[in-house]
RODO-2510 file (C-alpha; in nm, 4 decimals, decimal comma):
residues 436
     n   res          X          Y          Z
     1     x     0,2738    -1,2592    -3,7273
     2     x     0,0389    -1,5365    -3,5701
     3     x    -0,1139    -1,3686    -3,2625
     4     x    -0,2908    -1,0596    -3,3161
     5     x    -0,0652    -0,7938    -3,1135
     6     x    -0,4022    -0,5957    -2,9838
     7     x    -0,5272    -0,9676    -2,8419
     8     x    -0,2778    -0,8766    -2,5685
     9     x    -0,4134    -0,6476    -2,3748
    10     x    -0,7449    -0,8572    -2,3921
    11     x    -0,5356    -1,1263    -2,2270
    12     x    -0,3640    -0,9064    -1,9343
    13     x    -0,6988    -0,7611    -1,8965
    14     x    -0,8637    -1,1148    -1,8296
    15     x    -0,5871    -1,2340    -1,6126
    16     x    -0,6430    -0,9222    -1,3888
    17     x    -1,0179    -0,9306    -1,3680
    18     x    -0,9592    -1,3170    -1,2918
    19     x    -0,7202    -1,2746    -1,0234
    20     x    -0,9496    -0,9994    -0,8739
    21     x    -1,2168    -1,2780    -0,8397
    22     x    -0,9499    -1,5009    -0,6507
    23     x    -0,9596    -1,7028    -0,9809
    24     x    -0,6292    -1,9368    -0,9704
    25     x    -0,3543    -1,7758    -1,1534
    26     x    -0,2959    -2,1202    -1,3552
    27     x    -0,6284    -2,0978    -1,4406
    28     x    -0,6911    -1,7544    -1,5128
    29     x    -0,3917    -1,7440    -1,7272
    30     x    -0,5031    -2,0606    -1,9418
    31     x    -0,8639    -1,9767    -1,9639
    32     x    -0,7111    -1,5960    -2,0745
    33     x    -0,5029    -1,7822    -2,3482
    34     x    -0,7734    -1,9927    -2,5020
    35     x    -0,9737    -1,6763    -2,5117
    36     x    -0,7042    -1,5537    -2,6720
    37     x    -0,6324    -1,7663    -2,9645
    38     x    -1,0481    -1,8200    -2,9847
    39     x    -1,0650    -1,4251    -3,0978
    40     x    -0,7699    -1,4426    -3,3348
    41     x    -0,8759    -1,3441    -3,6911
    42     x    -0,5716    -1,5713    -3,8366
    43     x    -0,6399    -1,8991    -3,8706
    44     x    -0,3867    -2,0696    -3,6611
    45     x    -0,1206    -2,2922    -3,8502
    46     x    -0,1326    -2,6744    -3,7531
    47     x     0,2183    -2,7305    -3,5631
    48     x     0,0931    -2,3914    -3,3227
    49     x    -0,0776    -2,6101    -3,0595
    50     x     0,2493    -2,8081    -3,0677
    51     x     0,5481    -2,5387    -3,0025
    52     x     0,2954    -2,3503    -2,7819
    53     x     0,1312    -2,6610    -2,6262
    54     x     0,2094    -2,6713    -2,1967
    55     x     0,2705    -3,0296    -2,2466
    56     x     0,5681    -2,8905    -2,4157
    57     x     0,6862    -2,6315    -2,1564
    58     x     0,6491    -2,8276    -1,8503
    59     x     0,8689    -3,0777    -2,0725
    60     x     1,1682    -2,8778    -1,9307
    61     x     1,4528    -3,0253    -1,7383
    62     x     1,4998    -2,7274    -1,4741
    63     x     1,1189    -2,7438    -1,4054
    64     x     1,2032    -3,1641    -1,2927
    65     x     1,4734    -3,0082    -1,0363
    66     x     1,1775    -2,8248    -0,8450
    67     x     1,0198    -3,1126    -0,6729
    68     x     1,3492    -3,2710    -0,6040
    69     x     1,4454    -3,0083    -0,4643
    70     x     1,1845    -2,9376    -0,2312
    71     x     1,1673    -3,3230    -0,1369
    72     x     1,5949    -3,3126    -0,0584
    73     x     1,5400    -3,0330     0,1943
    74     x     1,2834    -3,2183     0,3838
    75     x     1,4960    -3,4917     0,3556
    76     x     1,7325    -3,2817     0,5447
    77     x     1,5308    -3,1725     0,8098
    78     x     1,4119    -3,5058     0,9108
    79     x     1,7552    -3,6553     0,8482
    80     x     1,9244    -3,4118     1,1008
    81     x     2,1049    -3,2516     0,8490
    82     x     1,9759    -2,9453     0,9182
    83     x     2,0345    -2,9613     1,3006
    84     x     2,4271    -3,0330     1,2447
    85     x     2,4219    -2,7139     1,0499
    86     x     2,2790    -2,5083     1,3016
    87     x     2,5632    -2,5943     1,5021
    88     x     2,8204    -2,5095     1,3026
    89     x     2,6464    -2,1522     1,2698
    90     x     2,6337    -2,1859     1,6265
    91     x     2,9996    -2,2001     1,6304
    92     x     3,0496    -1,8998     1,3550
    93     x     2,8915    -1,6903     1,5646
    94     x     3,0694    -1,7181     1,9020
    95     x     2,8537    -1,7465     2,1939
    96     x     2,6806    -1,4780     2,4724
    97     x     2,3723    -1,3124     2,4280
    98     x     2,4675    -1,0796     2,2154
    99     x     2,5715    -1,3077     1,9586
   100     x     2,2357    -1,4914     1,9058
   101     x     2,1241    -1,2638     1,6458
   102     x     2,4409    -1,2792     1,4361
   103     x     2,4594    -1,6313     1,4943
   104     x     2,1099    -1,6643     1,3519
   105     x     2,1570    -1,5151     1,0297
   106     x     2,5132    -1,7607     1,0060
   107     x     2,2314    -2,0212     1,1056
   108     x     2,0154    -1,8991     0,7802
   109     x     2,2789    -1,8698     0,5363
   110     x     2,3746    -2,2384     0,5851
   111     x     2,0204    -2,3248     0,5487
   112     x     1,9529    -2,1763     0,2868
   113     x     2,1871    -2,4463     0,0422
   114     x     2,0068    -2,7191     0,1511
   115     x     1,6328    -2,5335     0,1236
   116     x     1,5527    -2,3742    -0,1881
   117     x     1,1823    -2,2963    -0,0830
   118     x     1,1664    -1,9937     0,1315
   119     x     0,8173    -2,1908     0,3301
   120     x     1,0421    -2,4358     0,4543
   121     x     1,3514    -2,2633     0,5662
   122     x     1,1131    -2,0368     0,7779
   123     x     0,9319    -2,3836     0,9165
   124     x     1,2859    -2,5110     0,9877
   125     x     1,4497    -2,1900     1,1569
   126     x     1,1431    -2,0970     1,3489
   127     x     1,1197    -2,3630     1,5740
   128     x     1,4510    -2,3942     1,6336
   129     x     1,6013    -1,9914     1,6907
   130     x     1,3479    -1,7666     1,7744
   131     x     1,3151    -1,9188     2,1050
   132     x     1,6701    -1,8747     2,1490
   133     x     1,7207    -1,5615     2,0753
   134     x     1,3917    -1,4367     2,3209
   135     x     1,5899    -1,6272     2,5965
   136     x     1,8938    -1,4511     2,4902
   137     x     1,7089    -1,1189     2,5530
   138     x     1,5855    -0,9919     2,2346
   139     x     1,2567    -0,9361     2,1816
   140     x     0,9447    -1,1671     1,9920
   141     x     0,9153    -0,8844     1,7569
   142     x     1,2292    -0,8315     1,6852
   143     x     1,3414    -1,2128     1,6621
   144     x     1,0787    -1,2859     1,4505
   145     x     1,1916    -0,9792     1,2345
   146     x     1,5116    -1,1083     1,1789
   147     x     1,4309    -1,4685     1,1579
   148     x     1,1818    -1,3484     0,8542
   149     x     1,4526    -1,1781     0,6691
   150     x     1,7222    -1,3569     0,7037
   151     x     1,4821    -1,7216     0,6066
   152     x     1,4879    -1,5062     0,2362
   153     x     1,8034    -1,6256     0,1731
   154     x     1,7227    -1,9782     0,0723
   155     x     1,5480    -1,8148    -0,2562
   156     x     1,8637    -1,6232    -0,3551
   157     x     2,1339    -1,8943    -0,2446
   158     x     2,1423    -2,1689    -0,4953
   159     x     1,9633    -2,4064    -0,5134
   160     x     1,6533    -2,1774    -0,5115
   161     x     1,3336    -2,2672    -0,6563
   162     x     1,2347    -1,9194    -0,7829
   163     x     1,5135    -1,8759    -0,9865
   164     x     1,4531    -2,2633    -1,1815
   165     x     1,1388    -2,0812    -1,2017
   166     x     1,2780    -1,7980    -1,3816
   167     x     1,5303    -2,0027    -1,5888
   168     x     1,2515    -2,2266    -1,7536
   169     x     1,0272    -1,9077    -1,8197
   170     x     1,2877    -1,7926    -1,9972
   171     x     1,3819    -2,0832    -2,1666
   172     x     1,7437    -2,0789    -1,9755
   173     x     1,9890    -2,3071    -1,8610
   174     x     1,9129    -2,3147    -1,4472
   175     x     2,3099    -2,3525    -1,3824
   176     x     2,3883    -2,0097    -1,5459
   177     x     2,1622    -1,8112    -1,2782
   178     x     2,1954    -2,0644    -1,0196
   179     x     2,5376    -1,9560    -1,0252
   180     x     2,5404    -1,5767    -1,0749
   181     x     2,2977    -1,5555    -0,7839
   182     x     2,5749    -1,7324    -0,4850
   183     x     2,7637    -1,3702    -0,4548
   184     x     2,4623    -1,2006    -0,4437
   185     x     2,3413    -1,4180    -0,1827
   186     x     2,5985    -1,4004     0,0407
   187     x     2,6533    -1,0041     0,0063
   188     x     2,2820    -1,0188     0,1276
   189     x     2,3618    -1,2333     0,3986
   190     x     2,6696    -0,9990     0,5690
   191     x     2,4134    -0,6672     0,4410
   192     x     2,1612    -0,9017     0,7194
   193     x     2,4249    -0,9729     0,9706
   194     x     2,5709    -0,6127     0,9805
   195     x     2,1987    -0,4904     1,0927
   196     x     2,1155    -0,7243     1,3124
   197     x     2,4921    -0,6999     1,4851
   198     x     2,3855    -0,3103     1,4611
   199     x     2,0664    -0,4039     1,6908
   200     x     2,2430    -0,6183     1,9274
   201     x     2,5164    -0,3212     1,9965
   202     x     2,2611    -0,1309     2,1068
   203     x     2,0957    -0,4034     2,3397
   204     x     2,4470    -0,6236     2,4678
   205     x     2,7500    -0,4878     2,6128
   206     x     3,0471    -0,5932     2,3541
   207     x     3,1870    -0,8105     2,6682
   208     x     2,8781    -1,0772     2,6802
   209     x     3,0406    -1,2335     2,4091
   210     x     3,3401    -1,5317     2,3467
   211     x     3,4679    -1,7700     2,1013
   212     x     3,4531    -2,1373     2,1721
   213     x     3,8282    -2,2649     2,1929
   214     x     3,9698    -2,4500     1,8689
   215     x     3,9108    -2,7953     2,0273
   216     x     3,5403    -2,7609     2,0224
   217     x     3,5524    -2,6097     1,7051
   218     x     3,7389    -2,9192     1,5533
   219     x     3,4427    -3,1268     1,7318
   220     x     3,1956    -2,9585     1,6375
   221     x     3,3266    -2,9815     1,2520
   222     x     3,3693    -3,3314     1,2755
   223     x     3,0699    -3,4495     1,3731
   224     x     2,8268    -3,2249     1,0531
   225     x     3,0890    -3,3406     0,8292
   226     x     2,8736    -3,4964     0,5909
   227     x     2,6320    -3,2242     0,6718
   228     x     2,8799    -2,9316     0,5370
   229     x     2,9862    -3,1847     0,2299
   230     x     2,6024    -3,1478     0,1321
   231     x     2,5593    -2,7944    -0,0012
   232     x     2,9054    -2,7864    -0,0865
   233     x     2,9119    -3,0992    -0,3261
   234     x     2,5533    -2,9396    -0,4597
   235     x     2,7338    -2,6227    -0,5342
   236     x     3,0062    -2,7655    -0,6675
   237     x     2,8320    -2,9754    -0,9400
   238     x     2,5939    -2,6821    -1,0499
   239     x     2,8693    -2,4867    -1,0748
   240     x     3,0974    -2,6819    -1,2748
   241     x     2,8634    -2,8049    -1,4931
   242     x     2,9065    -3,1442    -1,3731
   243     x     2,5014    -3,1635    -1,2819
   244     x     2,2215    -3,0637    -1,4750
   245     x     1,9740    -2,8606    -1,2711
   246     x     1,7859    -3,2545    -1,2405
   247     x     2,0500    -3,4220    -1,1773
   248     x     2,1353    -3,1990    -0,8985
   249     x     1,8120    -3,2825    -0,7229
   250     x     1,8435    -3,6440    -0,7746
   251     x     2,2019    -3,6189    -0,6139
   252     x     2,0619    -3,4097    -0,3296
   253     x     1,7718    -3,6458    -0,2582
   254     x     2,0275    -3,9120    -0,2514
   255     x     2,2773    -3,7728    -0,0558
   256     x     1,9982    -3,7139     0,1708
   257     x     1,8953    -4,0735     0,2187
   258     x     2,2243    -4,2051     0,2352
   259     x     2,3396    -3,9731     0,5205
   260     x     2,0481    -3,9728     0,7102
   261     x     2,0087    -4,3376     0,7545
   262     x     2,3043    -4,4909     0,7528
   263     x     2,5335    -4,1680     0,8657
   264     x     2,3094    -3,9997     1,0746
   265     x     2,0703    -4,2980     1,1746
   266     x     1,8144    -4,0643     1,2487
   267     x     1,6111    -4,0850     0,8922
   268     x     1,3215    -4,3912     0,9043
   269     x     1,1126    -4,5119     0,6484
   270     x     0,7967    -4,3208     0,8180
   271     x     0,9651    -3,9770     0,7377
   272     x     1,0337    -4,0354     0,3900
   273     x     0,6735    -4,1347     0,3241
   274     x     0,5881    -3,7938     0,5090
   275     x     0,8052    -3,5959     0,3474
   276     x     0,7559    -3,6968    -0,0306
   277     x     0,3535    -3,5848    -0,0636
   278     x     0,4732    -3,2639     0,1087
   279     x     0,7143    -3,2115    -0,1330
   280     x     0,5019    -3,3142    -0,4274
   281     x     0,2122    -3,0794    -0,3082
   282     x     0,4611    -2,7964    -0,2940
   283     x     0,6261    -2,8732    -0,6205
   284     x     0,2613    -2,9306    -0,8625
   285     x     0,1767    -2,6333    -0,8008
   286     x     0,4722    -2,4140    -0,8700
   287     x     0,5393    -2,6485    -1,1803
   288     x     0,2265    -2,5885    -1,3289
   289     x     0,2206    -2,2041    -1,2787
   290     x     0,6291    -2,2297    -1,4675
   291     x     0,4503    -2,3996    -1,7127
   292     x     0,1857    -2,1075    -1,7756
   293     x     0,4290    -1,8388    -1,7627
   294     x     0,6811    -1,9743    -1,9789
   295     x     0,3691    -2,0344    -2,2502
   296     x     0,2723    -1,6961    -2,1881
   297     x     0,6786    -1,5570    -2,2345
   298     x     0,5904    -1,7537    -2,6076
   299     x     0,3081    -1,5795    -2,6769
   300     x     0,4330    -1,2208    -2,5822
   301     x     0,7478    -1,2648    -2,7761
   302     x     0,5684    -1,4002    -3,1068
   303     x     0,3771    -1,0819    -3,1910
   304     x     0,6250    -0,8312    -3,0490
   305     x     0,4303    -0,7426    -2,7635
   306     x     0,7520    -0,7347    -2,4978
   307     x     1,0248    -0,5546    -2,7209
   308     x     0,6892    -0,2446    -2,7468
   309     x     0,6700    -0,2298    -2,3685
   310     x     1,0722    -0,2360    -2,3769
   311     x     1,0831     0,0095    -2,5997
   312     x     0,7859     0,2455    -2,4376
   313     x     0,9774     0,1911    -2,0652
   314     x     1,3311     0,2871    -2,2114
   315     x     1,2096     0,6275    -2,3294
   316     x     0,9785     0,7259    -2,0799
   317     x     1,3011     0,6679    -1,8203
   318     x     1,5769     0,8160    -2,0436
   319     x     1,7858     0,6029    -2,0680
   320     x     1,9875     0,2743    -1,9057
   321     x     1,9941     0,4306    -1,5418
   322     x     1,6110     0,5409    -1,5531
   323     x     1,5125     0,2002    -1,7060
   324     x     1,6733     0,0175    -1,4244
   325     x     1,5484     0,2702    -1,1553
   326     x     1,2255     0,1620    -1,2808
   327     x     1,2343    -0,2047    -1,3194
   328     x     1,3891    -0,1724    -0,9847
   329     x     1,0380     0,0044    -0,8151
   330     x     0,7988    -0,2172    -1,0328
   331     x     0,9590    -0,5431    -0,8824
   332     x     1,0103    -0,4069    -0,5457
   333     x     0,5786    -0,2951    -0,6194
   334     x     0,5059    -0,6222    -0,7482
   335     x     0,7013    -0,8038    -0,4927
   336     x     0,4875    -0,6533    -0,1765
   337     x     0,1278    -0,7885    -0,3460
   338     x     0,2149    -1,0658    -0,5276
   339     x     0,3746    -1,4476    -0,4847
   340     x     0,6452    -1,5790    -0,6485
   341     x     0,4979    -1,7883    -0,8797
   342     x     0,2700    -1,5081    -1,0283
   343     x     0,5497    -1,2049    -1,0107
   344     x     0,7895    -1,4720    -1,2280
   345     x     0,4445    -1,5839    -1,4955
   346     x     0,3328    -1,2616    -1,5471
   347     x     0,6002    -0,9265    -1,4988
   348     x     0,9412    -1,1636    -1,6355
   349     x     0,8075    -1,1800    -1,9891
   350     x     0,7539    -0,8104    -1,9610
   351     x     1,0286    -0,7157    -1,8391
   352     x     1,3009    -0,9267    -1,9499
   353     x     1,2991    -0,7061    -2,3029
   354     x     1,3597    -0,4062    -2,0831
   355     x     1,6454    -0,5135    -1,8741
   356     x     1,8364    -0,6395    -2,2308
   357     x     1,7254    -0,2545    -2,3353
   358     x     1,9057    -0,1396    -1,9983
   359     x     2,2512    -0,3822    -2,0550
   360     x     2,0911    -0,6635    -1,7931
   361     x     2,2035    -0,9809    -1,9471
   362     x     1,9289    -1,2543    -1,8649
   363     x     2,0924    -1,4141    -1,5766
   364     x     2,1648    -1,0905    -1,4142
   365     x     1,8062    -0,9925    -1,4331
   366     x     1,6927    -1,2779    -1,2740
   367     x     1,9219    -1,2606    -0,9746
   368     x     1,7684    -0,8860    -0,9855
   369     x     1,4162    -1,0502    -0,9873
   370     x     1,4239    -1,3127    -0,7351
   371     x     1,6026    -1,0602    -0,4534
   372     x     1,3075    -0,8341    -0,4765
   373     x     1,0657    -1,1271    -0,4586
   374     x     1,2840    -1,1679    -0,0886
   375     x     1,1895    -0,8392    -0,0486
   376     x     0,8410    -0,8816    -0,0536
   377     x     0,8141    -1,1998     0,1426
   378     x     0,8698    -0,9237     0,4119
   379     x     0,6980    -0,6320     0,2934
   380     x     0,3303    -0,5984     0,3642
   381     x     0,0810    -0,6450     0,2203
   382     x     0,2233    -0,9852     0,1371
   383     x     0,4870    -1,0653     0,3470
   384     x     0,4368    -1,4587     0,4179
   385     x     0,7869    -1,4930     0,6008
   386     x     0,6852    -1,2230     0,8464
   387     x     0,3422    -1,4208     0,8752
   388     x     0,4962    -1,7689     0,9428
   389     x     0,7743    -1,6308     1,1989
   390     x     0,5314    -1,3912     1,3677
   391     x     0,3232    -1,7343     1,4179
   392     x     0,6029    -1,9290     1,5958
   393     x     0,6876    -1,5944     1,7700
   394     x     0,3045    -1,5889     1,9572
   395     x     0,3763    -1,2054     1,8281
   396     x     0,1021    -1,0303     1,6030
   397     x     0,2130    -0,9852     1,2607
   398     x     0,2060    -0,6229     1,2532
   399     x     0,4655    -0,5820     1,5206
   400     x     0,7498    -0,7841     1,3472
   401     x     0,6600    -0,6235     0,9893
   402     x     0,7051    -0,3029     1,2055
   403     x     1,0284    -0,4130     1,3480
   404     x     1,1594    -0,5634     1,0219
   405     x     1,1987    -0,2023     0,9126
   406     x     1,6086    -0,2235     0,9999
   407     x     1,6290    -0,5550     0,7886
   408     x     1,4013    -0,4761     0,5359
   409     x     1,5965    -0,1423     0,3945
   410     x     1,9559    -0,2294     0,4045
   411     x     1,7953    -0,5284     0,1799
   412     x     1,6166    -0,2922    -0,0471
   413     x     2,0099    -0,0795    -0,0989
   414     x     2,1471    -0,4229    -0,1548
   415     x     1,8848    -0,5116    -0,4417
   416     x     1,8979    -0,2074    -0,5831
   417     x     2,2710    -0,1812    -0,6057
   418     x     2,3370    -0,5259    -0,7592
   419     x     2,1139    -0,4276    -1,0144
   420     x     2,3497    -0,1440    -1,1151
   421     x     2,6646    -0,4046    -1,0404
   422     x     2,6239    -0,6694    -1,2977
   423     x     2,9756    -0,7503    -1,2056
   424     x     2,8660    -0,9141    -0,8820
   425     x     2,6310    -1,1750    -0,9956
   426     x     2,8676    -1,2623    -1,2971
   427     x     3,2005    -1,2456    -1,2449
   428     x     3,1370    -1,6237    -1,0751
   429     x     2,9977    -1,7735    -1,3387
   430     x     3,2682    -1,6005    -1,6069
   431     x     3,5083    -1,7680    -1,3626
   432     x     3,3409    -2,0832    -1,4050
   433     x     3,3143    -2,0416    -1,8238
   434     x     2,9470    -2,0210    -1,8360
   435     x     2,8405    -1,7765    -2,1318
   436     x     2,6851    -1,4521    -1,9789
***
């Protein structure tokens, strides 16, 4: 064995102290490490810097689809993309006041194949339907509530930037959970629109609402054709294998420039120069903390340290529905007080061991993982969606986390029971012959 085992808890205790002191987690972990390997009584052999060097695991194809990513859905906001989508949602949902909350959440969903970075689907639904539904009656806290949750969804529904995250920490291929999380996604998404169609029973009588006829339907379609063809041909390809988890970004940012300037017409120059440093800002950062985590994974694995914690979790719960009861309250814990980046770097190599213990193949698990990180951009003390949306709202913050309550549990059920139905997040990609 290379690392000392017992060097371990020197290097979780390090992290925490540095975090405490608002240390950087990238740097906390990597100063932790080197302190690490500095107090090792083996002498480390020569190729050790080399298979546990970051160069090495930031050299990872899924981490290369994060930035694209993140540039393709600003493409898509300033490219109108976006917009055209809205409208279709506008049409799923019928029209009357009652229906601008449902319609909302259809809004979200569609959103949330083009965004894979929950910060920017709440920038780009915010501005656009909270104001609508406060005209349509419902209130700031409550519309920001529901704008909030329902903005999660871009983190669960492929392509999501968390769960690359997740796939390169665990050294997996991105397409496997990409694909196991879509049903999950969308079960979260009607589990959303059945509370917030609750909420609107009790405020709208069921007769201020109708359907537009099929004419303006077949309008409407027409016209975000090339919008709908966008997350669908992104889908597609991840699903099928056809792209890589890069080469899905690189199609995305493509398709993005192509439609929005010569489809569209609405995409200049000016806005692409804008939107790539936002994108790259976003995407350093979260690359560099996948790096760290996935080095850490190494280092956890190589003495043991994981399959002890496994091992220690599984007894003290009893057994597979006590382990899973537990992983599900330490992520739903760790989701609440702390970001996505440092939930995936630090508690995934811990408890990946202990989901295999509890019969949670990998991609399972990190469907699991990334819906309670939705969770918790809800959930004080954390809760950055609630934040942002309480922001555009002009509403203080603890209001909507008070009135996200209704969202907020049936989300919770829905986490939790996926986690015990391994059959929803893979049945899709069995379909699609991806080993699972």
């Amino acid at each position: 064995m290379i690392i000392d085992p017992s060097l371990i808890n020197l290097l979780l205790g390090v992290i925490l102290l540095l975090g405490v002191l608002a240390v950087p987690l990238a740097a906390a972990v990597s100063a932790a490490v080197a302190l690490m390997l500095w107090l090792n009584p083996a002498p480390l052999p020569p190729d050790f810097f080399l298979d546990y060097s970051l160069a090495l695991r930031l050299n990872s194809p899924a981490l290369l689809s994060i930035p694209l990513f993140a540039l393709s859905g600003e493409l898509a906001v300033e490219g109108g993309i976006a917009d055209r989508l809205l409208g279709v949602a506008a049409l799923l949902g019928g029209h009357g006041n009652r229906a601008v909350g449902p319609k909302t959440i259809v809004g979200c969903t569609l959103i949330a194949g083009i965004s894979g970075v929950g910060s920017t689907a709440v920038n780009i639904e915010s501005r656009r339907l909270i104001p609508k539904m406060v005209r349509a009656g419902y209130s700031k806290e409550t519309a920001a509530a529901a704008l909030a949750c329902a903005a999660v969804l871009a983190i669960i529904i492929p392509a999501s930037v968390p769960l690359t995250v997740y796939a390169a920490t665990i050294s997996m291929v991105p397409n496997i959970v990409a694909t196991a999380s879509f049903v999950p996604g969308l079960v979260m998404a009607l589990v959303l629109l059945a509370a917030i169609d609750y909420t609107a029973r009790a405020q709208f009588s069921s007769r201020d609402y109708y359907v537009d006829p099929a004419r303006r339907w077949l309008v409407v379609l027409w016209q975000a054709k090339w919008s709908i063809l966008f997350p669908a041909s992104v889908l597609a390809g991840v699903f099928t294998g056809v792209f890589t988890a890069p080469e899905a970004g690189a199609y995305a940012c493509t398709y993005c420039l192509v439609v929005g300037k010569f489809m569209h017409k609405s995409l200049r120059a000016r806005d692409v120069l804008k939107a790539i440093p936002r994108a790259a800002m976003g995407g350093a950062a979260i690359l560099l903390l996948a790096g760290v985590g996935s080095l850490l994974a190494m280092l956890m694995k190589s003495c043991g340290f994981s399959e002890r914690v496994a091992e220690i979790v599984f007894d003290f719960a009893g057994g597979r529905t006590g382990g899973i009861l537990v992983l599900n309250a330490a992520l739903l814990a760790a989701g609440c007080v702390l970001d996505m980046p440092a939930l995936i770097s630090l508690l995934v190599p811990l408890l990946v061991p202990v989901a295999e213990r509890c019969g949670m193949p990998p991609a399972h698990f990190g469907v699991v993982v990334v819906m309670h990180i939705a969770i918790g951009l809800v959930t004080p003390p954390q809760a950055w969606n609630i934040a942002a949306a309480s922001r555009s709202a002009k509403v203080p913050a603890w209001k909507a986390a008070r009135a996200a309550w209704p969202f907020v549990l049936p989300m919770a059920g829905c986490a939790i029971a996926v986690s015990f139905l391994p059959g929803v997040s893979l049945w899709l990609p069995r379909l699609f012959g991806w080993p699972v």
